[in-house]
N, C-alpha and C positions, 0 to 999 in steps of 0.2 A: 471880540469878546473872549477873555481866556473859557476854557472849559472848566466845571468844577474840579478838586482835587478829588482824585480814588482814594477808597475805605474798605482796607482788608475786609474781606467777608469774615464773619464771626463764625467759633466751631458752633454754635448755636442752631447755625444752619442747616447740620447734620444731625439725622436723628438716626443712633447706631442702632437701635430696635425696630425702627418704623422702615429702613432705606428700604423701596422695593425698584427693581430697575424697571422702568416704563415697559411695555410689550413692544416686539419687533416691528416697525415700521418699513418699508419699502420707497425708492424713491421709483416714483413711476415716469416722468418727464421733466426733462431739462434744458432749456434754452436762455439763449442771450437775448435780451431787451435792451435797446437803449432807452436810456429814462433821462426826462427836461422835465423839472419840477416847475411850481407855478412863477416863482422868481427868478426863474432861467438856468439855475442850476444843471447842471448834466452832469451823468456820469450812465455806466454802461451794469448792468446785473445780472444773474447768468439765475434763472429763477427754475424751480425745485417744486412739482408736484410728489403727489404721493400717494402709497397704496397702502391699507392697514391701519389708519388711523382710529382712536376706538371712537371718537365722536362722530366718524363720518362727515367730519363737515370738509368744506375744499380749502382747507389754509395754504399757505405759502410760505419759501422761504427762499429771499433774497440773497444771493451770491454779490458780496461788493469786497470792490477795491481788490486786495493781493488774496480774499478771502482763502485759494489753494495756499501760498502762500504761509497763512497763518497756522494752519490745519498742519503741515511739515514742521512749520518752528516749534507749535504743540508737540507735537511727538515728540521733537530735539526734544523736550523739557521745559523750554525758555515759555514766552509770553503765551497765554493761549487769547485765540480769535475774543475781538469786541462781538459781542449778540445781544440785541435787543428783539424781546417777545412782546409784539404791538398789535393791542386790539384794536378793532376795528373799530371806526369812528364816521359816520358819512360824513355828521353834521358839522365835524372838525377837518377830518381829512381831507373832502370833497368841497365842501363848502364856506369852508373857512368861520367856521363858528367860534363869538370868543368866550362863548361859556364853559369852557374847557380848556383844556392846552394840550389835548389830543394831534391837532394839529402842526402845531409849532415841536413837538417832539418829535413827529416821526419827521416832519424836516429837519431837525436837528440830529438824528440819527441815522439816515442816510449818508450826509456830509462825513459823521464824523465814523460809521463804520466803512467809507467808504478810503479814505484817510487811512485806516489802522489796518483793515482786513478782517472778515469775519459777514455775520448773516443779520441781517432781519426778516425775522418771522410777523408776519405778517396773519392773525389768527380774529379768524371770521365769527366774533362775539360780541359783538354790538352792545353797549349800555352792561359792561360789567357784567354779560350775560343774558339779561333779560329781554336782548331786544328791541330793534327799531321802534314799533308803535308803543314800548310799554316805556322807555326811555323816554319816549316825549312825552307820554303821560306825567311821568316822576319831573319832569322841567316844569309843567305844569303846578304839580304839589309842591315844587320850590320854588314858586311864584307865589305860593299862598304862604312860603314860613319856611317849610322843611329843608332840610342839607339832603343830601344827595344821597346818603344812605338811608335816611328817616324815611325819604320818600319812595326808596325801594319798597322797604319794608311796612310801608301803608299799601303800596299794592299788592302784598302777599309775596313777596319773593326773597332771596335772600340780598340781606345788603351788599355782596359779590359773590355772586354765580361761577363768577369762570374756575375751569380748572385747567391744569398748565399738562399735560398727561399729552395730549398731541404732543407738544408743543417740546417736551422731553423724546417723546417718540422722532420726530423729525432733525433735534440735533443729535438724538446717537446713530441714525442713520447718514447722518452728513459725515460723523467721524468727530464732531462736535462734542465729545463726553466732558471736556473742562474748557470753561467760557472766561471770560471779565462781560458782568453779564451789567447791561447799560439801563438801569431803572431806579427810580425811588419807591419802588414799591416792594416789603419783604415778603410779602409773599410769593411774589415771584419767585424767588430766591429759597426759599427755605419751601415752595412745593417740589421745584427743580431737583434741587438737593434731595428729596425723598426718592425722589425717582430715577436715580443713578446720574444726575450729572454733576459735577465737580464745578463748586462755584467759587474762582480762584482770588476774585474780589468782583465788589460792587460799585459801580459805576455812576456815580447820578447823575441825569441829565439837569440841565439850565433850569432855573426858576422864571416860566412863561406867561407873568399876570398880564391879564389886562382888564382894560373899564368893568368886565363883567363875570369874571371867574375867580377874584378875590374870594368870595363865602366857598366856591366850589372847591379851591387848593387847600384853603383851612381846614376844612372838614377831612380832609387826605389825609392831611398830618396830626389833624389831632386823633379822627377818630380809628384811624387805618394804618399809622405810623408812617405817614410817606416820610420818607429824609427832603423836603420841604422845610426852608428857613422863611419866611413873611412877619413882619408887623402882627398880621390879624391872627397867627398860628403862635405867637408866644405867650 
């Protein structure tokens, strides 16, 4: 299956008044894993903790494919590294849930930064921020009606919690300052961008329905602007 086609990031993405560069991060440990994903997939990741982060949480960031590699031809000027920033998912990641397509993305970003060269961050935010047990709450209230946002925000939380501030902190300690950054989400992109990193275009991942996360992609794109094309989102 071809990949989707890239779409130059917008100067939209930069905001000259607001840019503040993330606070300095630290890498504190690094080693190689071999990694065999659930459909047999292998490859090898050279993975990246850290010291300094301002949430305190323990994210990650995956080393694949020629990732050094990419970081050099950056600097040439040429191509900069593929990076995708992936929140956390059990119920997709782990588990294989189809009420999302949490899953099927970070498999498809693996392969394909594994391919190009470059990072997955890998960032420990469960449910858009909110959390393991408050996220299956919110599955719950979209079992009675609600979209995935609706349902945040009937439990008092906001419709997306995360902020990308690690997440900025651990690619400009990688040397990561200019990405091709692998998401349909702009806000990814246009927090990144606030926070000193250089988003040199947007990358979308595959479009991942299946039986039961059709309402959950539409609401992405309609209410969130994911770059999401569906039947149910036009």
């Amino acid at each position: 299956m071809r990949s989707p086609r890239r779409v130059a990031a917008t100067r939209k993405l930069v905001t000259p008044n607001g840019l503040r560069r993330a606070p300095a991060a630290t890498i504190r440990t690094q080693v190689t894993v071999p990694l065999r994903l659930a459909d047999g997939y292998a490859t090898t990741a050279r993975i990246f903790t850290f010291d300094g982060l301002t949430d305190g949480k323990e994210h990650l960031a995956l080393g694949l494919g020629g990732w050094q590699a990419a970081l050099q031809r950056c600097a040439d000027g040429a191509a900069p590294p593929l990076v995708r920033p992936h929140s956390e998912c059990l119920t997709g990641d782990v588990f294989g849930s189809l009420r999302c397509d949490c899953g099927p993305q970070l498999r498809e970003a693996v392969e394909r930064i594994t391919d190009e060269g470059g990072f997955l961050l890998y960032l420990r935010q469960e449910g858009r921020g909110i959390g393991l047990y408050a996220k299956l709450d919110a599955y719950a209230l979209q079992d009675a009606g609600l979209d995935t946002y609706e349902a945040n925000v009937a439990l008092g939380r906001g419709e997306d919690e995360r902020d990308y501030t690690a997440a900025a902190q651990m690619l400009l300690s990688l040397g990561a300052d200019r990405v091709a950054l692998l998401s349909n989400n702009p806000d990814k992109a246009e927090q990144l961008s606030r926070l000193g990193v250089d988003i040199v275009e947007r990358v979308p991942t595959r479009v991942h329905l299946s039986s039961a996360n059709g309402r959950y992609l539409a609401a992405k794109a309609n209410r969130s602007g994911h770059s999401i094309t569906l039947p149910l989102a036009e």
